[in-house]
N, C-alpha and C positions, 0 to 999 in steps of 0.2 A: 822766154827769151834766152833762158840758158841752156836750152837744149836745141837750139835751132841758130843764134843768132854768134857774132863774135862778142857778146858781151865783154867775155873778161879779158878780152887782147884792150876794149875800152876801158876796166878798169885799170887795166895798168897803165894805161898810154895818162888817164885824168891822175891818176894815183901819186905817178914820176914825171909828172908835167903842169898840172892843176887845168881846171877847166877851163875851154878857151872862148872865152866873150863872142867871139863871133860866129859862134854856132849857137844862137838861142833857142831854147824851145819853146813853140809854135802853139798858142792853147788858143780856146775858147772857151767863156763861160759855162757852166752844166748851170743848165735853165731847171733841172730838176732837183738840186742842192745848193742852195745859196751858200756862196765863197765858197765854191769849188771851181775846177776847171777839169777841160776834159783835153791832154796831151794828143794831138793829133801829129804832129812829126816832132820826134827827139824821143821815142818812147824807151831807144837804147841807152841812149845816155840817162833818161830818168832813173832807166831798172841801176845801170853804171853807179850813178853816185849814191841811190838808197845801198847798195849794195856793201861802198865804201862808208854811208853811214851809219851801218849797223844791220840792214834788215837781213833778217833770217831767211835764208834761200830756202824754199821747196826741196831741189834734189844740188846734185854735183857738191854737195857741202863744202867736202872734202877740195876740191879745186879751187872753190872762192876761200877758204882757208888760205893755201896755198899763195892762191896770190896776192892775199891781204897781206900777208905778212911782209911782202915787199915792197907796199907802198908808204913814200915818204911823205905825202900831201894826203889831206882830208878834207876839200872844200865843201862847202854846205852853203855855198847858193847856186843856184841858177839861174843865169839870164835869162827871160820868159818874152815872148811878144805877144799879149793880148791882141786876137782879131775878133771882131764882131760876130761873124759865123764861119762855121767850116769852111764853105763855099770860098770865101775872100783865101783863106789857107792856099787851099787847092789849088788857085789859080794863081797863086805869089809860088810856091811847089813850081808849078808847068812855069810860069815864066824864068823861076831860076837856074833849073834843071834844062829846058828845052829852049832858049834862048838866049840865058841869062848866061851870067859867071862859071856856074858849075855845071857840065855838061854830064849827059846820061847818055849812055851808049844805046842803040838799036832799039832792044829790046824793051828797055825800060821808058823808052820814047812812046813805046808803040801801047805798052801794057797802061801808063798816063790815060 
């Protein structure tokens, strides 16, 4: 995620703003670890706030350093929405994205 994604423009937006309740993150139970879940949308925001709370990055160190040091907030929870399975996800996904409140351009209509 830190080499591919805008992780750390997230952590500083959660850092200097605190995390915003109305983006939950979207799980389901892991049927193969009891009290686990498996993150299926928010998985940036997850890497985001392990990030601000402690966890040791793989590479870029040097950058998440950096932008640690200018955050004012260190929240440690997150809003979570337990769904029953994937599937249920997916389809709350398509209809908020493609019908719903927050729209997706063309592309990401098409690739849904």
């Amino acid at each position: 995620m830190l080499s591919e994604g805008s992780v750390l423009e997230l952590v500083t937006s959660i850092g200097e703003n605190g995390y915003f309740v109305g983006e939950p993150i979207l799980v389901v139970a892991d049927v193969e670890n009891a009290g686990h879940f498996i993150v299926v949308e928010g998985n940036r925001r997850l890497a985001a706030m392990k990030l601000l709370n402690g966890f040791e990055p793989p590479i870029r160190k040097e950058a998440v350093k950096d932008v640690l040091a200018s955050v004012k907030e260190t929240p440690t929870d997150i809003p979570c929405i337990l769904f029953p399975t994937r599937q249920e996800i997916l389809e709350y996904i398509g209809f908020k994205h493609v019908t719903g409140i927050k729209p997706w351009n063309p592309l990401s209509k098409a690739r849904y």
